[in-house]
C-alpha positions, 0 to 999 in steps of 0.5 A: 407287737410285731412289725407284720401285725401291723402293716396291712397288705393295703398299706404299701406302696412301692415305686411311689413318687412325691415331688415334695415331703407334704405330698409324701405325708399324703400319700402314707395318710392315704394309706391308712384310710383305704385300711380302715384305721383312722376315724378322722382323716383330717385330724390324724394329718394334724398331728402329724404335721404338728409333729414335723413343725417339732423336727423332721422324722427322717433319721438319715440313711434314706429312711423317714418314719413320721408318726403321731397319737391321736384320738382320730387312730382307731388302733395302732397300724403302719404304712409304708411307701417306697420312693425310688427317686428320693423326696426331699424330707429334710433328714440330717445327712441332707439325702432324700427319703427311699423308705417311709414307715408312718406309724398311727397310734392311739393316745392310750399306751405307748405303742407308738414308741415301741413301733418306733424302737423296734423299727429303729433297731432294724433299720440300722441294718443298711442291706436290709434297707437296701432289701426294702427298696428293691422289693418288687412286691408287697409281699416280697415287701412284708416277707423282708420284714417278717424274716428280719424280725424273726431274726432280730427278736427271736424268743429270748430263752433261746438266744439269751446267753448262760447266766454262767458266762453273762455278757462279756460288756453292758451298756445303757443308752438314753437321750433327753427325749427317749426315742430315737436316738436312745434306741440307734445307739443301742442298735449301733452297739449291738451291732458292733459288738455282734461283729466283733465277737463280743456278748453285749447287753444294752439297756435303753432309757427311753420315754417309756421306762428302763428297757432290757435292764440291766440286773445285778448279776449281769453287772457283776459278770460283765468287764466294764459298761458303756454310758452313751447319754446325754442325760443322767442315769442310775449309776450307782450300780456300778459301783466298782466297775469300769465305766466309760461315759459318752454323749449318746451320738458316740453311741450311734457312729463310734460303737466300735472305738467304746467297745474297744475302750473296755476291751482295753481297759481304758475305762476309768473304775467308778465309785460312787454311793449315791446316783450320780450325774453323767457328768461325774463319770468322765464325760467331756461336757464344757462347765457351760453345759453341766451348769444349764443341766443343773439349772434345767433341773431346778427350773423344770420342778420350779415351774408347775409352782409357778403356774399354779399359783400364778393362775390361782392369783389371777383368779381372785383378782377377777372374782374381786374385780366382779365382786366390785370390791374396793382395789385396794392393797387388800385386794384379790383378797376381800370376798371370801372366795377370792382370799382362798384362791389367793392364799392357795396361790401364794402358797404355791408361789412361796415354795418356788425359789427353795424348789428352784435352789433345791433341785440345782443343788440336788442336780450336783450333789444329788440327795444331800444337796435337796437339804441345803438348796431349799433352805437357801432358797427359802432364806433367799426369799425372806431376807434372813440376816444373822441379826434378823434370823426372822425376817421381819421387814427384810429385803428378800435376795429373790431369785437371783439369790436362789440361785446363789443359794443353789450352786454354792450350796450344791458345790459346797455339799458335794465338797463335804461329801468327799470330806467324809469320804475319809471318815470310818466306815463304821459311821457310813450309815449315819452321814446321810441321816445325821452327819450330811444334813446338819452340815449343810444347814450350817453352811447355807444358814451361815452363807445366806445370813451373809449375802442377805444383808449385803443385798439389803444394803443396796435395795436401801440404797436404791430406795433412798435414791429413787424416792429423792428424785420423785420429787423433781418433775423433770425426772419423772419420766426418766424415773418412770423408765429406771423403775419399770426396767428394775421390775424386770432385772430380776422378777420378784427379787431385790430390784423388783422389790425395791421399785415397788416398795418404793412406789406402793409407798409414795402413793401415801402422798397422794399426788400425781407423781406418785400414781404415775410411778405407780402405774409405770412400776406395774406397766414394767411388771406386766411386761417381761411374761407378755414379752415371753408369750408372745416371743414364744407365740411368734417367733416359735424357733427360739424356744424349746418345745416345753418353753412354747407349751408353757408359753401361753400361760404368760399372756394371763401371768403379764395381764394380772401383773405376775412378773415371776411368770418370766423367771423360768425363761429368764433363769434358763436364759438369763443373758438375752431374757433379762436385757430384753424384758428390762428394755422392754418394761423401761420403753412401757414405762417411760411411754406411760409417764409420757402419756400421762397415765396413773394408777391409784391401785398398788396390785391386780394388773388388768383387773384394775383397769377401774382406777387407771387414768388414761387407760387406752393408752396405758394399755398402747404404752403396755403392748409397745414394750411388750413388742419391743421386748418380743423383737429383742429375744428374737434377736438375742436368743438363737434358733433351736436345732 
């Protein structure tokens, strides 16, 4: 779809000035209305403003291209407006904004991110910006682009060089969102090959698939290829090839020097039989950085387990509640409707550490990790020991022995990969299928059957302890607060488990004592996701776009006494969610026990509030450590760009 086809002679505005950025926005929204595009003024504003408070949509060099899908567009249109004076916009390189396109696009299809690829490409070119903000007219205006465009995206079978001489360089652009910066490297590169006399062939991963992708033909006839990308892509293509790999902003400001690294011959060969991360290819991440992508990629598949089921739980919990059944140990699970949402949503909560281990491990040993990873993970959660292969009875690792599981297992197959490097080739078709997975088993089964018990050995021992100090009534709330912070070191794991177990367990005696521990313990679990939620609610600028999505989940997780809603926050972050919510859950915790506060339940959070002695001050305690654990993340976590 042409630039020209969608930019109405209505829709620019040359020679405009905006004292601010929001009246910029008015302006281009303004523009859009007088032709006829959108169906709800206000709303198509929102978005777009809902897009800025993500980042700022000026992409330096003088020009800022705001856009957003909404239902409120009746068809995909332009606007554009030129400042000559400059408006503040808040772009990269500090300067003010002389070209403004808004792009409006319906919610079906992804029109706006092609709009936004092909702009992209042309703006790159610095005088035909500088040709945009002279024009005098709307018509010399549309006549720039018109002939820009005809000359950027001429009809491919005229330009496209003999599949006999094929690109001389290839090159694949991608970063984490798939826009912008996917298509200004592959623009710059271009560029830079055309001004140095080198055919060059870009493909870009962006949100909306491979573009311009790469075949098997132009990979066998090219010198060598460019990976400019700050995530993985397919690599095992390129087999037998140089490559050299970079991060995608070296793509955008140093497109000569790579060309140039080819040319020279400077790029390593890459061999390699499976799809392999940017990180193997010679990239120069820190081990930090290749650690958080490795554990992002376990938690993103982890997630939607999490929340699923977590929600399912909290269903049953209020059908029980309604039914007005007994709150028992059995319940969430009495009435038949209940059982099944709590049994669909324990399912879905039971593969969320072998997802977690499995996709860490995939992250660094690809195919052959996903095995060992979701094995460890699944031992990590039953507790296996090699005297107890079944379980029964054991203090399971959690998560934190998920992620053990991961890494460890991860690295260790990659090991063995290399190991079988060496192996006859003749036996190349086998190691996948037969030689990859049984080695793997082994070694998580041994490793895990290893860490278990030791782990196991220390949640006995905390036990005994912990039970020895109920017993005298001047500890109980220090024993309170040591609880309600274990509920929050690692979320379902050995501590959590181990302060539980320890209070479902005294509840038996029937004393006073007992149900406050009770209460605490649940006060402490509640804490860490209402924490997370309202960090996520209030202080928007530490999290990431997807983590304040899947903030608001949290405030129901916390409420019906799911603590693993915090594990992803906790996993990607663990340094400053972990001490804060521990911190958070202790204050709750001690504040219950001060206040006198019981529980005669042993689950179901809100939904019990029937068998809480004290309850309106068992709910204050509750949002006091909440809050304290929201202003501690706002203090340990740092902004996001």
């Amino acid at each position: 779809m042409r630039i020209t086809d969608l930019l109405k002679k209505q829709g620019v505005s040359l020679g405009v000035s905006p004292k601010t950025k929001e009246e910029a926005i008015d302006i281009l929204v303004s523009l859009h209305e007088k032709c006829g595009n959108l169906s709800d003024v206000k709303a198509f504003k929102e978005g777009i403003l809902k897009r800025e408070e993500m980042g700022t949509t000026a992409i330096g060099m003088e020009v800022a291209i705001p856009h957003a899908k909404s239902e409120a567009v009746k068809h995909p249109a332009l606007s554009a407006i030129t400042v000559p004076s400059g408006v503040d916009y808040g772009a990269p390189d500090g300067n003010g904004c002389k070209l403004l396109f808004m792009i409006a696009a319906t919610t079906d299809g992804d029109v706006h991110l092609e709009v936004l690829a092909r702009l992209m490409q042309m703006l790159m070119d610095e005088a035909f910006t500088a040709q945009l903000k002279e024009a005098s007219s709307v018509d010399e205006f549309l006549k720039i682009i018109d002939e820009k465009e005809t000359e950027k995206f001429p009809d491919e079978a005229e330009t496209a060089p003999s599949k006999k001489d094929g690109y001389q360089i290839l090159a694949v652009t991608a970063c984490p969102t798939g826009i912008a910066h996917t298509y200004m490297a592959a623009e710059a590169l271009n560029k830079a090959g055309a001004e140095m006399g080198v055919s060059i062939k870009v493909e870009t991963n962006g949100s909306g698939g491979a573009k311009n992708a790469l075949t098997a033909e132009d990979i066998a006839n090219c010198d060598g290829i460019i990976i400019a990308a700050d995530k993985s892509v397919d690599t095992a293509r390129f087999d037998g090839k140089p490559v050299y790999s970079t991060k995608v902003a070296d793509g955008i400001h140093k497109p000569e020097e790579l060309i140039k690294k080819i040319l020279n011959k400077e790029a390593p060969v890459f061999h390699s039989d499976k799809k392999a991360d940017v990180a193997d290819l010679g990239s120069n991440e820190s081990f930090g950085r290749k650690l958080y992508k490795h554990l992002m990629n376990g938690v993103s598949h982890m997630l939607p387990f999490v929340v699923a089921g977590g929600i399912f739980i909290a269903i049953a919990f209020l059908i029980d509640t309604i039914a007005g059944v007994k709150m028992d140990g059995n319940f969430g699970s009495v009435t038949p409707v209940a059982a099944w949402f709590k049994t669909i949503g324990g399912y879905a909560f039971n593969f969320m550490l072998p997802i977690l281990a499995g996709f860490i491990a995939m992250s660094i040993a690809d195919r052959p990790g996903l095995l060992v990873g979701i094995v460890g993970g699944l031992l990590a959660s039953n507790g296996a020991t090699f005297g107890n292969v079944g379980a029964d009875g054991a203090i399971p690792s959690g998560f934190l022995g998920a992620l053990l599981a991961g890494f460890i297992a991860g690295w260790l197959m990659k090991m063995i990969e290399k190991l079988c490097d060496k192996l006859p080739r003749a036996l190349e078709g086998i190691k996948p299928v037969l030689i990859y997975p049984l080695a793997g088993l082994g070694i998580v089964g041994v490793m895990m059957c290893a860490v278990n018990p030791i782990m196991g050995v220390i949640n006995t021992a905390m036990t005994d302890g912990v039970t020895a100090m109920s017993k005298n009534p001047a500890l109980i709330v220090p024993l309170c607060a040591l609880l309600a912070g274990m509920m929050a070191i690692d979320m379902g794991g050995p501590f959590n488990k181990a302060a539980y177990v320890t209070a479902a367990g005294l509840l038996a005696s029937g004393t006073n004592a007992a149900y406050m521990i009770m209460g605490a313990v649940m006060i402490g679990g509640m804490v860490p996701p209402i924490a997370i939620a309202l960090s996520t609610t209030f202080f928007k600028s530490r999290w990431t776009a997807e983590e304040r999505k899947n903030g608001p989940v949290n405030y129901i997780m916390g409420l019906s006494f799911i603590t693993e809603g915090a594990i992803p926050y906790a996993a990607g972050h663990p340094l400053q969610v972990i001490p804060s919510c521990i911190i958070g859950s202790a204050v709750a915790g001690a504040l219950s026990a001060a206040f006198g506060c019981t529980l005669m339940a042993p689950h179901g959070g809100i939904f019990v509030i029937a068998t809480i002695g004290n309850p309106l001050m068992y709910f204050a305690s509750l949002a006091a450590g909440a809050v304290v654990g929201m202003l501690l993340l706002a203090l340990f976590m740092k902004k996001k760009a």
